[in-house]
C-alpha positions, 0 to 999 in steps of 0.5 A, a space after each residue: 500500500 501506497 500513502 500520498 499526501 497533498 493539500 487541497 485549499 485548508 484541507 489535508 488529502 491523503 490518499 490511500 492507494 492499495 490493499 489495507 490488510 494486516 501485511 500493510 496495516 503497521 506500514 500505514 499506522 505509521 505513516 498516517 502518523 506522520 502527515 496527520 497534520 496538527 489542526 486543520 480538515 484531514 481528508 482520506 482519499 480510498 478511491 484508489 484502495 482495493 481491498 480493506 480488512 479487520 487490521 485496515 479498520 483498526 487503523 482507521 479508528 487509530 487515525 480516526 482517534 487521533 484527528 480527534 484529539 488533534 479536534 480535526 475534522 476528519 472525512 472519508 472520500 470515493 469509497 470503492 462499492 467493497 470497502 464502503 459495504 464494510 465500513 456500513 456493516 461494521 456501522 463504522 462509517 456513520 464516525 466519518 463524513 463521507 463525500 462521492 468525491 474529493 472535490 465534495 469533500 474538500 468543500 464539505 470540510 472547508 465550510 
């Protein structure tokens, strides 16, 4: 799994590129870690992830708790149809805001 980062107007877009799963899971804590940016809007960009699992959900309630210390805004951007059935059967979606998009959720964050 890949983790890029760009800034979109005030907002933190990290993308996610790859399969989160227990081979990637560590790599991606750490990384996370690193460019979660100290106030501000974070968004995760999944349009390009392909496969999420019980190690990938744990890291995104890490990210999730973490953003929330921080009093981020966090949210959850082009959702591919397998991750987002997970993240609904799991109810950890309803914790994110989720955007069809980057561009609507950069907006979403931004207001």
């Amino acid at each position: 799994m890949r983790v890029e980062k760009s800034m979109r107007e005030n907002v933190t877009v990290i993308a996610l590129i790859g399969d989160l799963d227990s081979a990637t899971a560590s790599q991606v804590h750490n990384d996370l870690g690193q460019l979660i940016p100290d106030e501000g809007q974070l968004l995760l960009d999944l349009s390009r992830m392909s496969y999420l699992s019980s190690a990938g959900l744990r890291v995104l309630l890490l990210v999730y708790r973490q953003a929330r210390q921080k009093g981020l805004r966090l949210g959850l951007a082009s959702i591919p149809d397998d991750v987002h059935a997970v993240l609904s059967a799991t109810g950890f979606i309803e914790a994110f805001l989720v955007a069809d998009t980057v561009d609507t959720g950069v907006e979403a964050l931004s207001r």
